[in-house]
TIRO-417986 format. One record per residue (C-alpha): x, y, z; residue in one letter; residue number from 1. Coordinates in Angstrom, 1 decimal, m for minus. Layout:
REM residues N
[[X, Y, Z], a, NUM] ...
END
This chain:
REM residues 491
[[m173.9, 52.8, 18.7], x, 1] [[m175.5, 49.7, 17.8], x, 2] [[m179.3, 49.2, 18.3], x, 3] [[m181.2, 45.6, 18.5], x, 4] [[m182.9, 46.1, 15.2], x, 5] [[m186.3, 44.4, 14.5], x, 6] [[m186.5, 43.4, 10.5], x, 7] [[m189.8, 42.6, 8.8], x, 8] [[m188.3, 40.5, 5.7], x, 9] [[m189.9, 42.3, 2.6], x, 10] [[m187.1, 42.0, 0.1], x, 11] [[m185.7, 38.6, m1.0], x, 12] [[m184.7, 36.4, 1.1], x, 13] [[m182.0, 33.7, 1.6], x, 14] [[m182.7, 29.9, 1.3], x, 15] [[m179.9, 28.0, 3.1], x, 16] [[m180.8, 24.6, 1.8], x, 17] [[m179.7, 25.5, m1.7], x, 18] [[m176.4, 27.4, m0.2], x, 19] [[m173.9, 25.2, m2.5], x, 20] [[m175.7, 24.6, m5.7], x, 21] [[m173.7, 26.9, m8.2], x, 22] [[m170.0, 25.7, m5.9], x, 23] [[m168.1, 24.2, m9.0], x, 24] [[m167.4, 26.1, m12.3], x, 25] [[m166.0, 23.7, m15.1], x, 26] [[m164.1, 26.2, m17.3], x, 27] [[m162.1, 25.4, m20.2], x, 28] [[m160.6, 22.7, m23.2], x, 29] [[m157.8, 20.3, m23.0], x, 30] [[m155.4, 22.3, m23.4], x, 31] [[m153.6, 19.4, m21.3], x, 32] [[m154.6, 16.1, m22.0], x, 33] [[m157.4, 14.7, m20.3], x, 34] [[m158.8, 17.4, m18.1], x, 35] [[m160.2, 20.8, m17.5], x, 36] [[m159.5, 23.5, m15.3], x, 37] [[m162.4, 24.4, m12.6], x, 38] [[m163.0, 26.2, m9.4], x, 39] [[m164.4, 24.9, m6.4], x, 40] [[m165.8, 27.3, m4.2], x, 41] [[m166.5, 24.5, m1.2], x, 42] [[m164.5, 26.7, 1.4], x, 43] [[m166.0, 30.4, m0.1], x, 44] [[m162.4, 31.5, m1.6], x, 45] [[m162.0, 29.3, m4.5], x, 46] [[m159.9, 26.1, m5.3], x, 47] [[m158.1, 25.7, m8.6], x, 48] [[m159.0, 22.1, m9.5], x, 49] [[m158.5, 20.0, m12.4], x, 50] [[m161.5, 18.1, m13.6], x, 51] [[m161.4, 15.0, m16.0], x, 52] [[m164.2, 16.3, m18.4], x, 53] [[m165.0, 14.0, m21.2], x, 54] [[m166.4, 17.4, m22.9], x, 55] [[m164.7, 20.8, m23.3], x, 56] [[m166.7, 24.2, m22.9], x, 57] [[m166.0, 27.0, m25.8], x, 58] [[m169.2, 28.0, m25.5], x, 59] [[m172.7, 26.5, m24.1], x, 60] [[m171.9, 25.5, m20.3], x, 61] [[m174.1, 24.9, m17.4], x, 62] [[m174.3, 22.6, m14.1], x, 63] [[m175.2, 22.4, m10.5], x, 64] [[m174.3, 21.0, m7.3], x, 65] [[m176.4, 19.4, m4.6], x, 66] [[m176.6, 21.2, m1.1], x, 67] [[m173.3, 20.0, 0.0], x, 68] [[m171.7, 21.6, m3.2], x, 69] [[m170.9, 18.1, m4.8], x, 70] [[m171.2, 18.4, m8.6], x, 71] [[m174.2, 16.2, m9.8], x, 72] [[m174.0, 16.5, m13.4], x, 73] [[m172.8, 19.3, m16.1], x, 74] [[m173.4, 19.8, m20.2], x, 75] [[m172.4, 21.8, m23.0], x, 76] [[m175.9, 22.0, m24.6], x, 77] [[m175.3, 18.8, m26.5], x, 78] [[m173.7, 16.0, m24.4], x, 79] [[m174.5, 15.8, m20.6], x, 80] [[m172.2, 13.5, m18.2], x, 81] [[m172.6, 12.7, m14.1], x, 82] [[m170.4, 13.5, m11.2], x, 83] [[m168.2, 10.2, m12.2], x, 84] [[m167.7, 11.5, m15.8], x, 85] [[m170.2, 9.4, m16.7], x, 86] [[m173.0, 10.2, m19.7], x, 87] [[m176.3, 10.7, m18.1], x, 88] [[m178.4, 8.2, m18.9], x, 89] [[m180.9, 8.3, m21.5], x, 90] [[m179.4, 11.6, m22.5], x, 91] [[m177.8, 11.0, m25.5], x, 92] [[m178.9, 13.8, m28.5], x, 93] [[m181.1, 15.0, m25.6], x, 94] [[m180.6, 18.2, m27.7], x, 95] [[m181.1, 17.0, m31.5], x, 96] [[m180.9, 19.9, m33.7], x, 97] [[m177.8, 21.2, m32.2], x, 98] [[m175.9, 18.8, m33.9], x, 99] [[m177.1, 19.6, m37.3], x, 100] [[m174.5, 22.2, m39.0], x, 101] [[m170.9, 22.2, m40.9], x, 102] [[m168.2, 20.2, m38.6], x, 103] [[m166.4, 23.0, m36.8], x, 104] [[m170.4, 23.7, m35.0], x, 105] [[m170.9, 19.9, m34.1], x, 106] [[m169.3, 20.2, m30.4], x, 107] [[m170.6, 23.4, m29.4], x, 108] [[m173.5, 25.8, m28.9], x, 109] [[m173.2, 29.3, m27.8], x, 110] [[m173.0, 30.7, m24.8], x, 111] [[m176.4, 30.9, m22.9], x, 112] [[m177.9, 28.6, m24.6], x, 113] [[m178.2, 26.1, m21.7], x, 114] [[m179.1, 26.4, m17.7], x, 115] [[m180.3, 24.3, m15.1], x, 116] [[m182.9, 24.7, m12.2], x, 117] [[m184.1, 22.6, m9.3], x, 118] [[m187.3, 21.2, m9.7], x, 119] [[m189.9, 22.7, m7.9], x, 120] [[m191.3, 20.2, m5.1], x, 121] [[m188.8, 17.3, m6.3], x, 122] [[m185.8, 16.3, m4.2], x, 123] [[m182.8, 15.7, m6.2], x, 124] [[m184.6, 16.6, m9.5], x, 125] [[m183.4, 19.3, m11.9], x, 126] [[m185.3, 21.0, m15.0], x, 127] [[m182.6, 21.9, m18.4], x, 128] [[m184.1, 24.4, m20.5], x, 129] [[m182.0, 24.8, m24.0], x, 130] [[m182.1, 26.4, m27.2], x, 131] [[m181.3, 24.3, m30.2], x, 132] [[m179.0, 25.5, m32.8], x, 133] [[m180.8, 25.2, m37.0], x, 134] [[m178.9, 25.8, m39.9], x, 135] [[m180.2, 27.9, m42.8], x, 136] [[m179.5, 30.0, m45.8], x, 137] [[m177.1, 27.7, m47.2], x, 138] [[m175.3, 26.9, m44.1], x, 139] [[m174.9, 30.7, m43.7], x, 140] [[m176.8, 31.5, m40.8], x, 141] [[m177.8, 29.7, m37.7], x, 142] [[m180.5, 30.3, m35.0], x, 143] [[m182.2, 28.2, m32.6], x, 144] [[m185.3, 27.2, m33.7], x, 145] [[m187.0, 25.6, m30.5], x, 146] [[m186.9, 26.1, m26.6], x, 147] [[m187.1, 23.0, m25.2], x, 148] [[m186.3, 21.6, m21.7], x, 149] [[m185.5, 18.2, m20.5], x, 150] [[m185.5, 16.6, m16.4], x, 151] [[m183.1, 15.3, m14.6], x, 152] [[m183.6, 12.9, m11.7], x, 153] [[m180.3, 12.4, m9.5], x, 154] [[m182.4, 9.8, m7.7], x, 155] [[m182.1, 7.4, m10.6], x, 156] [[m179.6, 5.0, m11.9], x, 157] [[m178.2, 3.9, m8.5], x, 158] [[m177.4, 7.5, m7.9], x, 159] [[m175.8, 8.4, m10.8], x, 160] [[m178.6, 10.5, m12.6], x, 161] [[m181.5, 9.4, m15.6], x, 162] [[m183.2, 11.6, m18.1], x, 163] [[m186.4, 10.9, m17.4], x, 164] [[m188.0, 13.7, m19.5], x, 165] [[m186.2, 14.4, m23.4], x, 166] [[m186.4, 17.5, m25.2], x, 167] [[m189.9, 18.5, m24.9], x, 168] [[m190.5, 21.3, m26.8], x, 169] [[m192.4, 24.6, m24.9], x, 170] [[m192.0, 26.8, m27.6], x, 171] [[m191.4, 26.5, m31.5], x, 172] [[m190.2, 29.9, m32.8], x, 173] [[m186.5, 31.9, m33.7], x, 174] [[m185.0, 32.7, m30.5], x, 175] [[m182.1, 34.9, m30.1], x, 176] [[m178.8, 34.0, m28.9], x, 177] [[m177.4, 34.9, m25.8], x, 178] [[m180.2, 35.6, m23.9], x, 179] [[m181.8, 32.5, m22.2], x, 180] [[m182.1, 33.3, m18.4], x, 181] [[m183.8, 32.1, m15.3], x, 182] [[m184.7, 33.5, m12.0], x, 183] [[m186.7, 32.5, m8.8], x, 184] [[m190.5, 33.3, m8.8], x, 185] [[m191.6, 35.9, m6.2], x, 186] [[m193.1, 33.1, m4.0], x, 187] [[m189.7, 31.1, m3.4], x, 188] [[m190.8, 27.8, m5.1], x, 189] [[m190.9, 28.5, m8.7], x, 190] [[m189.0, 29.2, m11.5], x, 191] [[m189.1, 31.7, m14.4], x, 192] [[m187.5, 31.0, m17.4], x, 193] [[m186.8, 33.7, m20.6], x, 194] [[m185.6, 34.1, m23.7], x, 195] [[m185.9, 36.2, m26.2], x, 196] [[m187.4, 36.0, m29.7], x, 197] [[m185.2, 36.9, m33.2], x, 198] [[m185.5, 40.3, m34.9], x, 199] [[m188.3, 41.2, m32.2], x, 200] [[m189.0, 43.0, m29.3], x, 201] [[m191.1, 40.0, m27.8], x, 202] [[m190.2, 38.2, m24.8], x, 203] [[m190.9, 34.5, m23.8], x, 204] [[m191.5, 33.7, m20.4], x, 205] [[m191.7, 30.4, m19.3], x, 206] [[m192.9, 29.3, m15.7], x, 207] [[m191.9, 26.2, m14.1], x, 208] [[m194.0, 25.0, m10.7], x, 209] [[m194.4, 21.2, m9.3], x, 210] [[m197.4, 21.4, m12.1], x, 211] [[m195.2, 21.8, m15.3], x, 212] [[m194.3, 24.4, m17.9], x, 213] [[m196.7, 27.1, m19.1], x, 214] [[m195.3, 30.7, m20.8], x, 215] [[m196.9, 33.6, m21.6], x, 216] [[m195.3, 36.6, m24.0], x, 217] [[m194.7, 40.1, m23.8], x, 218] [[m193.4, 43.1, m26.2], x, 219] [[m191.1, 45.1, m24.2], x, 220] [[m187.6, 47.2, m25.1], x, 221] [[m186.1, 47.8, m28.4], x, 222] [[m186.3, 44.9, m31.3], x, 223] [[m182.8, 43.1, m31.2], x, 224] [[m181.5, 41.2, m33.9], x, 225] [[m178.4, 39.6, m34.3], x, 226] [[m177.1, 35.5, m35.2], x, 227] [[m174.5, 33.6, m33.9], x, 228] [[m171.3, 36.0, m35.3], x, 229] [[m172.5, 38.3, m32.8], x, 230] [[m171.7, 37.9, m29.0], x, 231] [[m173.9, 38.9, m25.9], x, 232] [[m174.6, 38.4, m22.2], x, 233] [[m178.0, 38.4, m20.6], x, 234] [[m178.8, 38.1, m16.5], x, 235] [[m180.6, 39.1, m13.8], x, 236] [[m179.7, 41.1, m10.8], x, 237] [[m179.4, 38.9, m7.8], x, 238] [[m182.4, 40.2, m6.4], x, 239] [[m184.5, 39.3, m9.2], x, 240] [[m185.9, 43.1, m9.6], x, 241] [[m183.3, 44.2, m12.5], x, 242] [[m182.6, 42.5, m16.4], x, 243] [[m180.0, 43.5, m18.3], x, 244] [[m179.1, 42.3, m22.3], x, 245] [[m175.4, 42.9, m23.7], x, 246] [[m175.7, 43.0, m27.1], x, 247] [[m172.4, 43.4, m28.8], x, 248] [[m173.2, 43.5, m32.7], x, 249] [[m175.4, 47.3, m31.6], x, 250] [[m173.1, 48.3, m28.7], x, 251] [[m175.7, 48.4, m26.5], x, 252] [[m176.6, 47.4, m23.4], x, 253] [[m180.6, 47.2, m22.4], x, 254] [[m181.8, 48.0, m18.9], x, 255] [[m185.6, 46.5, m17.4], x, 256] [[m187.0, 45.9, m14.0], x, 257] [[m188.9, 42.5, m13.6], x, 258] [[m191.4, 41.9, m11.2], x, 259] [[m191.2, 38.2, m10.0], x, 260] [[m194.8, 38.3, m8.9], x, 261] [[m196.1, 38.8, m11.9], x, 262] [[m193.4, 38.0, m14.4], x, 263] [[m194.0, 41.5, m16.3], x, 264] [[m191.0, 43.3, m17.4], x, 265] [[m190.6, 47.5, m17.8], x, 266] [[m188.5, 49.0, m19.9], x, 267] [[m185.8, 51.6, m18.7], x, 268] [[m182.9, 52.9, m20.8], x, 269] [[m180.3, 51.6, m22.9], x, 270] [[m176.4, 52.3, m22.4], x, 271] [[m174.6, 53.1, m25.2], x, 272] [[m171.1, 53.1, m26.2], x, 273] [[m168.8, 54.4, m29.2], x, 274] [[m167.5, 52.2, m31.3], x, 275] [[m164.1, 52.4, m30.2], x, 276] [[m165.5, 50.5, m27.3], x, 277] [[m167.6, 47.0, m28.0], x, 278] [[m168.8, 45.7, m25.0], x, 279] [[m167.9, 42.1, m24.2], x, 280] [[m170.2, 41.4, m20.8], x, 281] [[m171.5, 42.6, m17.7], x, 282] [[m172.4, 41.7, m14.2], x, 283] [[m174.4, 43.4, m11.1], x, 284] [[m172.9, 43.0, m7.5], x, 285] [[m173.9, 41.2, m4.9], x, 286] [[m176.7, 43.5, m3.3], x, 287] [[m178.2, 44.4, m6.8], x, 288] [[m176.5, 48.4, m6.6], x, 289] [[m174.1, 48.6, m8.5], x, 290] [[m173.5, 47.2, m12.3], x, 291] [[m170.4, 46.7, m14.2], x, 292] [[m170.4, 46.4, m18.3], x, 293] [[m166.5, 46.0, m20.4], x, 294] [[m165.3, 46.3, m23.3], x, 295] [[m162.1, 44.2, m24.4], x, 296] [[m160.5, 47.0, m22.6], x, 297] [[m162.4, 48.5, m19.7], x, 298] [[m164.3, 47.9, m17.1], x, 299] [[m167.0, 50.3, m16.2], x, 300] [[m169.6, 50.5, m13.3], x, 301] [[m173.1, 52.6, m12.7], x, 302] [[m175.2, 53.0, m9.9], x, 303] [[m178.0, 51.3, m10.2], x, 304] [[m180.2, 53.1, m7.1], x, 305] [[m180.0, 56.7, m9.3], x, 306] [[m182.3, 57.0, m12.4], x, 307] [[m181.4, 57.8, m15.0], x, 308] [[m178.7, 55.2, m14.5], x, 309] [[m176.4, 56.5, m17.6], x, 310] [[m174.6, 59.9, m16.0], x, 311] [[m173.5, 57.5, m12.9], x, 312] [[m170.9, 55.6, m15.2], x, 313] [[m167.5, 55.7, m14.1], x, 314] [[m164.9, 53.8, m15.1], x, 315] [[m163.1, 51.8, m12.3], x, 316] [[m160.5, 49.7, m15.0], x, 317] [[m158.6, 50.2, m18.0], x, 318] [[m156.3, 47.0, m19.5], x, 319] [[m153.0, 46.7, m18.1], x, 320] [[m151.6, 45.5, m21.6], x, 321] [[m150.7, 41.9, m20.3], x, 322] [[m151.2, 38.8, m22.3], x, 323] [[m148.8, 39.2, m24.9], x, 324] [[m149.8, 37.6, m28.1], x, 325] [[m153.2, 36.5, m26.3], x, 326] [[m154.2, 40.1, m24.4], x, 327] [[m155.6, 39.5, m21.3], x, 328] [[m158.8, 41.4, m22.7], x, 329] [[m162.0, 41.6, m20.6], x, 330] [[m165.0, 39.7, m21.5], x, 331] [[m168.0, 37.3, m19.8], x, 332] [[m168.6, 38.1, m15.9], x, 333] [[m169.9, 35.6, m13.4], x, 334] [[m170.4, 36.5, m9.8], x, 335] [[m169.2, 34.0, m7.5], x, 336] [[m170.3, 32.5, m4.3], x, 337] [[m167.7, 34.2, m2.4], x, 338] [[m169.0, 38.2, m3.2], x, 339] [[m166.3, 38.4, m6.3], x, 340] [[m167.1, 38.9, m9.8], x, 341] [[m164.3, 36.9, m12.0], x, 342] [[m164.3, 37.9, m15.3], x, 343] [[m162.5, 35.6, m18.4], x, 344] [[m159.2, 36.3, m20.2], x, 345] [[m159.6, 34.0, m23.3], x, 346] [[m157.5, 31.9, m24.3], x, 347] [[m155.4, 32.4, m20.7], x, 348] [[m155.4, 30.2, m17.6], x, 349] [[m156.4, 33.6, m15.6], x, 350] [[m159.2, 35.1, m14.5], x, 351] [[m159.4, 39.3, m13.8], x, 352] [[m161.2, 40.1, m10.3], x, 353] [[m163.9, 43.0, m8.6], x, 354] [[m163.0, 42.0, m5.0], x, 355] [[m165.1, 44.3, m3.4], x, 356] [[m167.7, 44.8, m6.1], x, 357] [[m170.4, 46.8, m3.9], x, 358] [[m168.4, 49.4, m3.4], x, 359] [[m168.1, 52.6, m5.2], x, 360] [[m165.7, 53.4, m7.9], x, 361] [[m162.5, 52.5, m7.8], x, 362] [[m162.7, 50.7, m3.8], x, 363] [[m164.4, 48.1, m6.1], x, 364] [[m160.4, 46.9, m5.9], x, 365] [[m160.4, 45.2, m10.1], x, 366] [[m157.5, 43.4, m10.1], x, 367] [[m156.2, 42.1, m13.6], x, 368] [[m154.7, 38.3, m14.2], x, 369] [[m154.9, 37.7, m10.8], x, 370] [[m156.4, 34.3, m10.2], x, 371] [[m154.6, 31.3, m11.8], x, 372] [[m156.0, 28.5, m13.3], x, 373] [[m154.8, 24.9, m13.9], x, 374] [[m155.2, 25.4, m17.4], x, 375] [[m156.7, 27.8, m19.9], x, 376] [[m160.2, 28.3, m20.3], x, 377] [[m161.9, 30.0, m23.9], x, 378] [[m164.3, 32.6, m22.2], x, 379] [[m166.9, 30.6, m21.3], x, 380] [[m168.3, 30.5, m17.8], x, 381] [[m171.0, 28.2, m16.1], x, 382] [[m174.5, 30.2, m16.2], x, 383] [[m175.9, 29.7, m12.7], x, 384] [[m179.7, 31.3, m11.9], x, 385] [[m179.4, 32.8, m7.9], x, 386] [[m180.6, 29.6, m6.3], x, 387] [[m180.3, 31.2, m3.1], x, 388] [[m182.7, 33.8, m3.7], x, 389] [[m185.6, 33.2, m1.3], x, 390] [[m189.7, 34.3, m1.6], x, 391] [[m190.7, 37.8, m1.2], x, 392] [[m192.6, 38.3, 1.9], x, 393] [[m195.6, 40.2, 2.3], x, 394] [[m196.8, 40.4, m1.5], x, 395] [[m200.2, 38.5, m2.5], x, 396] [[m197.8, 36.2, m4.8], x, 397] [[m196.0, 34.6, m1.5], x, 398] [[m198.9, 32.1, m1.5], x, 399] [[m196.5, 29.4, m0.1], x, 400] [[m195.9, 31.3, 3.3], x, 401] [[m192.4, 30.7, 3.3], x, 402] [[m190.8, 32.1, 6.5], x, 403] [[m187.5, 34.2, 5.2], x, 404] [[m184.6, 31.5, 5.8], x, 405] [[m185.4, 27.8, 5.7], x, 406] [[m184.1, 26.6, 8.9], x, 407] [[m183.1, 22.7, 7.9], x, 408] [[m182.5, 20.6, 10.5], x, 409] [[m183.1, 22.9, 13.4], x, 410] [[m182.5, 20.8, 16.3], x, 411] [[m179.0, 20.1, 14.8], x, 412] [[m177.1, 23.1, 16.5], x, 413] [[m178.1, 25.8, 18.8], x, 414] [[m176.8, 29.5, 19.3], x, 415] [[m176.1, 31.5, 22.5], x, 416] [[m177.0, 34.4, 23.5], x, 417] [[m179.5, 34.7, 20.6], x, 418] [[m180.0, 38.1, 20.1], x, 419] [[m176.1, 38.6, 20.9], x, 420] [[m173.7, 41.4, 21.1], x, 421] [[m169.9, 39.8, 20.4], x, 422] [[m169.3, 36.4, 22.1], x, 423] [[m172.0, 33.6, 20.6], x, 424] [[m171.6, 30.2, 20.9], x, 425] [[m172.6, 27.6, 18.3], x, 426] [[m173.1, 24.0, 20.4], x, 427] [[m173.6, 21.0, 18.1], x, 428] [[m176.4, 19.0, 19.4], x, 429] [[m174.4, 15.5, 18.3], x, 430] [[m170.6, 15.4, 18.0], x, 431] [[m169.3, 17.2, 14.7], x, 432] [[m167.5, 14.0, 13.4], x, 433] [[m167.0, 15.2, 10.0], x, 434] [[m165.7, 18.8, 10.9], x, 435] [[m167.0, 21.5, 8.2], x, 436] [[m167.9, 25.5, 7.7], x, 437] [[m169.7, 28.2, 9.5], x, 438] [[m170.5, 30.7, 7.6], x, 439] [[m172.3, 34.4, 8.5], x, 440] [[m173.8, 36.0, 5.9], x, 441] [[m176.5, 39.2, 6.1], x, 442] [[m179.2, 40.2, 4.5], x, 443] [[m177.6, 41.1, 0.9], x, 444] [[m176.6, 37.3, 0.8], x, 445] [[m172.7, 38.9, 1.6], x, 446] [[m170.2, 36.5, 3.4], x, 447] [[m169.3, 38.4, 6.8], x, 448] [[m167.8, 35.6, 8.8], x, 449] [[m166.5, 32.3, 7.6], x, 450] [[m165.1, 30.2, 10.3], x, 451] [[m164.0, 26.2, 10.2], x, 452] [[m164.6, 23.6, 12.8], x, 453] [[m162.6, 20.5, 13.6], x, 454] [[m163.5, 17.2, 13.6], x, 455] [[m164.9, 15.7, 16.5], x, 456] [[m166.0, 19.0, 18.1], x, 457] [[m168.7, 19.7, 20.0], x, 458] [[m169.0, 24.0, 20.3], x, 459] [[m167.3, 26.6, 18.5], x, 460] [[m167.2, 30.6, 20.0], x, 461] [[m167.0, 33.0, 17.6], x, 462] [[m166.8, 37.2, 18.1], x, 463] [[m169.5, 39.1, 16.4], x, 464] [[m168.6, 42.4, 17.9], x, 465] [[m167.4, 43.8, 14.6], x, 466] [[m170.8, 43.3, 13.0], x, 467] [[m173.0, 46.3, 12.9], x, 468] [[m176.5, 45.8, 14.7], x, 469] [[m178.9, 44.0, 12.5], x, 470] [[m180.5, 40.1, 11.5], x, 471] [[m178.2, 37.8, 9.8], x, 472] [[m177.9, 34.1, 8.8], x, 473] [[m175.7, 31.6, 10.4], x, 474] [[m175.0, 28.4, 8.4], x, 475] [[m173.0, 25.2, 9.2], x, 476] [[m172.5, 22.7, 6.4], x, 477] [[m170.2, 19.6, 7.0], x, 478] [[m170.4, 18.8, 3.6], x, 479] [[m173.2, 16.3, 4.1], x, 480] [[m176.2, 17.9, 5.6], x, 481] [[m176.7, 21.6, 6.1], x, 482] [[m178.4, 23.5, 8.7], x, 483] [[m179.2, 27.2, 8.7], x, 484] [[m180.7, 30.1, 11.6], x, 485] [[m181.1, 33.9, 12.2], x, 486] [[m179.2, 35.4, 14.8], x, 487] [[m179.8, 39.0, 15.2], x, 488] [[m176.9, 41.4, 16.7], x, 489] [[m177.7, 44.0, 19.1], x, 490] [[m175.8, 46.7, 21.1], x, 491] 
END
């Protein structure tokens, strides 16, 4: 039986105003002339789109959307272009050392080496932290050499986007591949930013606040050590509390829980695998639990609520043997807006699926080859921070007093009954000209309802009955302005 449930907010929560930011993935090379294939997650289950990229993405690939989920600018590491396809301005070798290296490096860096976060404080402004790529030992090894970031400001150029800030350097050391992250500070506002450092066990972490950049260092985990031959994925949980490096030259992947507060990282064990059995990437599910790591393969998954977490593995996927002369092997994961982990096929035009992937076992439902692309994509996926993950009530570093769900535009649209127990109804306090999506999601940022209204509407009734008791988010977004509110479901 359902009871009205009253929830103090002291985990993460959502922030509705950045509910679209990571909504377009640019994917692959021109295979076909002119364009590359994409997904566009405006309507949660994603569109197949081709997109006229000047650039293509075998590596290095990173961009963000506004709000509404319109792209507002995208880059490999080394070029950046706008929205209209357009090179940013003043952008131009915003990343100088990457181009220095034999021909077959000049268009690309490595994955990870690039990712974009809003700017704390500044509307329409974005902060691009990237690694640079060096050349050394006779052309023999390469290593970035620098972390540097650069700013963004969408405001500019009659909309179309202005570096106003080039390549400043933060910190001048040997970084390693495949392991530049970022992930929202405790408070809600701010940004974290890490890397880690070559043939070390020291970690850079750089803070971002409306104030500037400032990093401190810590010597955590095992020293890793590996160059450019070597592949790798790096992330954080989307709760912020978990880190996880993928290191494929040791066959290893390394396990630490990060306190956003504080930015300290501890240790906690390291997964390993036979050597039958290199691990190409990994991904955590949408309400942190469980965690998924491949090989070319096979797709495995641990529970990460159990310590230690080793002895949980199961394995939930073994390749089907599809692909042919290009196997549809496993390799990077990106969870999705939509609650789906899509992992990469290269050189296919598919994509492998976890539909369900916070459930256990095998009712994750993997699905190989399953999702279709307009053209073929080379492994690479966008790397997106969670911009949705909100401030963490209740802790001494919430100094902002940030109130769980930013409720934007609040006199837009009103729901009743509010608390309710099936039959709400959302009234639009103007006419919805435009039409657009409402969207129910709870507390583990999970989609639960998506309905779409009509143009020129001014109510919509939806049944809630299904839901069990508890406080969730309601959004509408008409693909201009967004507005978000709790509604909480009772018996």
């Amino acid at each position: 039986m359902k009871k009205f449930l009253l929830l103090i907010l002291t985990c993460s929560s959502l922030v509705v105003h950045s509910q679209k930011t990571d909504n377009v993935w640019l994917l692959g090379y021109h295979y076909y002339p002119s364009f590359v294939p994409a997904l566009d997650f405006y309507y949660n289950s994603p569109d197949t789109i081709a997109w006229n990229s000047p650039i293509e993405f075998f590596g290095a690939n990173a961009s963000v959307c506004n709000s509404s989920g319109d792209l507002q600018f995208y880059t490999d590491g080394i070029s950046m272009f706008n929205y209209l396809n357009d090179t940013i301005a003043n952008s131009t070798r915003f990343n100088y050392d990457s181009i220095m290296g034999p021909p077959y490096y000049l268009n690309t860096l490595p994955a990870q080496s690039v990712i974009i976060t809003p700017y704390p404080g500044q509307n329409d402004q974005y902060c691009v932290f990237h690694l640079s790529i060096h050349f050394f030992n006779n052309m023999q090894n390469a290593q970035p050499l620098k972390f540097s970031y650069s700013i963004v400001d969408m405001n500019a150029n009659g909309g179309t986007g202005a570096m106003t800030v080039k390549d400043q350097t933060i910190i001048a050391d040997t970084m390693l591949y495949y392991s530049l992250q970022a992930v929202k500070h405790g408070n809600g506002r701010d940004w974290w930013a890490v890397v880690h450092k070559w043939n070390s066990d020291l970690l850079y972490k750089v803070l971002l606040t409306p104030n500037g950049v400032s990093y401190t260092t810590q010597q955590v985990g095992p020293v890793m050590k590996s160059d450019l031959a070597y592949g790798g994925q790096t992330l954080f949980s989307p709760d912020g509390s978990r880190y996880a490096i993928l290191r494929s030259d040791t066959n290893k992947v390394y396990l630490f829980d990060f306190d956003r507060c504080t930015g300290m990282f501890t240790y906690q064990e390291t997964l390993t695998y036979n050597n039958n059995d290199v691990v190409t990437g990994c991904s955590f599910s949408p309400d942190s639990r469980r965690f998924y790591v491949s090989s070319s393969t096979r797709l495995y998954q641990y529970d990460m609520s159990l310590t230690p977490v080793s002895p949980t593995r199961v394995k939930v996927g073994d390749w089907d043997g599809a692909g042919g002369f290009n196997p549809y092997y496993f390799e990077t994961h990106r969870l999705a807006p939509d609650g789906k982990i899509y992992i990469t096929t290269p050189p296919s035009e598919y994509l492998h699926v976890i539909n369900a992937p916070n459930q256990p076992d095998t009712t994750c439902n993997f699905t190989q080859h399953t999702l279709k692309l307009k053209s073929y994509h080379a492994g690479t996926v966008p790397e997106f921070p969670n911009y949705r993950l909100g401030n963490l009530q209740g802790l001494p570093c919430d100094t902002l007093n940030y109130s769980g769900t930013q409720e934007l535009q609040e006199n837009s649209f009103s729901i009743y009954p509010n608390p309710v127990s099936s039959i709400c109804t959302i009234k639009f306090n103007k006419i919805n000209e435009f039409g657009g999506v409402v969207q129910i999601r709870d507390l583990t940022n999970r989609i639960v309802l998506q309905k779409r209204t009509e143009k020129q509407t001014s109510s919509l009734t939806i049944d809630l009955g299904f839901l069990s008791a508890g406080l969730y988010v309601l959004e509408f977004n008409n693909g201009h302005t967004s507005a978000g509110k709790k509604i909480a479901v009772i018996d």
